[in-house]
C-alpha positions, 0 to 999 in steps of 0.5 A: 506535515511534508513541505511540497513547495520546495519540491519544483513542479517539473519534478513527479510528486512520489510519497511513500505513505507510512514508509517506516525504515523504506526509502526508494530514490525518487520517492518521499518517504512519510511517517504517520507523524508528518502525514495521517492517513485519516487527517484531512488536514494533514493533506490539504496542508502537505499538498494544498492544491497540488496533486500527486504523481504516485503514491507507494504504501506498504502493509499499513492498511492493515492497521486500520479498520475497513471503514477507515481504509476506505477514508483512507483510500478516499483521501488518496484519490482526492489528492491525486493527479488523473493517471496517478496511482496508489501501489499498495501492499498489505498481508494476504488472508489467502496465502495458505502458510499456517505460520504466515497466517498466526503472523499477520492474523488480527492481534498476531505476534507479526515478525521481529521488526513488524508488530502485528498486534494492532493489525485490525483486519487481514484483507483477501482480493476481492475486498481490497479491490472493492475498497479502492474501486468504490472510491473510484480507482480503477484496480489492477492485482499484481500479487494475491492469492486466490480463494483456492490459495493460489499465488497469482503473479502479474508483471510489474515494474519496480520502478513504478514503486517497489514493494519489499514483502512481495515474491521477488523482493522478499529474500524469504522466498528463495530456491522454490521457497515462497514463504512470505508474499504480499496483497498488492494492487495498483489503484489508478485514478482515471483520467477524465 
């Protein structure tokens, strides 16, 4: 469980979700220990009836099934304010590097600091937006290929979350390189 209360109200709520060794300024970073993303009272008891400014979540989804991505994604938007968001990253089933793919492929070796081996689903653009849209978000790509392959790029502002395993982060993609790229949405819950 993460305490909020000692958080004041004037301060924007940002939680990394399943932050691993991530940690940004301005940002609260969670392990599945203090928030499961599928424990609904993990976050009435982390948040009570405070709602979240942003959510940053990189490559965890992956490692649930769809049925539970998608509580997962629930859970989110229960617990966001109108006009947050949820800035999300996962591996691309799209992204046409035979070695990236063997890497991320459901039970895949992953790489040296990342375990793919519980990877329960690789996701493509079309059923992460669904995910996210159908619990009510309103869904903008920032990062994915297409079915054809190809990268897709759409500005975004690292201040708003940044995500490591994307195009300009990522120190693998260098000198007309791209090696390792990422899935990444922003889901916005509407203001009502």
């Amino acid at each position: 469980m993460i305490n909020t209360n000692q958080i004041p109200l004037s301060t924007p709520l940002r939680i990394i979700i399943g932050a691993g060794d991530q940690c940004w300024q301005g940002w609260i970073p969670t392990q599945k220990d203090e928030l499961n993303l599928l424990s609904p009272e993990d976050w009435e008891k982390s948040f009570h009836s405070r709602l979240v400014d942003a959510f940053l979540c990189e490559h965890v989804w992956e490692h649930l099934t769809e049925l539970e991505g998608r509580a997962a994604t629930n859970l989110c938007f229960k617990y966001l304010k109108p006009g947050g968001y949820l800035r999300c990253a996962v591996p691309d089933a799209n992204f046409p590097n035979p070695e990236y793919q063997k890497k991320v492929q459901i039970g895949g070796p992953g790489q040296k600091d990342h375990p793919a081996a519980d990877h329960k689903i690789v996701y493509d653009y079309r059923l992460f937006v669904d995910v996210f849209a159908n619990a009510g978000f309103e869904v903008d790509l920032l990062e994915y290929c297409d079915d054809l392959g190809r990268f897709h790029y759409n500005q975004w502002s690292m201040s708003d979350g940044p995500i490591y395993r994307s195009l300009l982060l990522d120190r693998r993609n260098r000198d007309g390189n791209m090696c390792s790229v990422s899935l990444i949405v922003d889901a916005r819950k509407p203001i009502k």
